[in-house]
C-alpha positions, 0 to 999 in steps of 0.5 A: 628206080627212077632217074630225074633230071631238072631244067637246065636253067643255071648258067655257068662257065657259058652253059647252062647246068642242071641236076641228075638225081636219083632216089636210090645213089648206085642207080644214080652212078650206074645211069651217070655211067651210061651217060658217060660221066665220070664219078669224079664229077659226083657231088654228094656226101661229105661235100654235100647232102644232096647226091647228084651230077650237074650236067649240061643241057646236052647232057640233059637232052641225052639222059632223057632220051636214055629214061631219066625223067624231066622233072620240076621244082617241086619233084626235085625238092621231093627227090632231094628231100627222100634223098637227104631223109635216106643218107642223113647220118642217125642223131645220137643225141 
């Protein structure tokens, strides 16, 4: 499985963010948890549809060092979007 992580170009509270993503969501919590964050920094479903850390630039510096993948725009739409297709609930109607 691969992690990615995207360009730490959102500011916010004085640092710049980006996203940590993964295609499979335990591979996800298990390199968060290498990475030393705290699953109550997690934002996926119900809160939102796309699972995923925001981590700080520092933070981004450390997950590639530990193998995530650094990743563009498009890479990271195409993640979110398998993501998304994988955790969306079945349509009953």
């Amino acid at each position: 499985m691969t992690v990615y992580v995207d360009a730490a170009i959102w500011f916010w509270a004085g640092r710049k963010w980006c996203q940590l993503m993964a295609d499979d969501t335990a591979e996800l919590h298990r390199f968060a948890h290498r990475l030393g964050l705290h699953l109550s920094s997690y934002q996926g479903p119900p809160k939102t549809r796309s699972p995923h850390y925001d981590i700080t630039g520092l933070e981004r510096d450390r997950a590639i060092r530990l193998g995530a993948v650094a990743s563009g725009r498009e890479d990271i739409v195409a993640v979110l979007r398998r993501v998304r297709t994988r955790s969306a609930p079945a349509d009953t109607g």
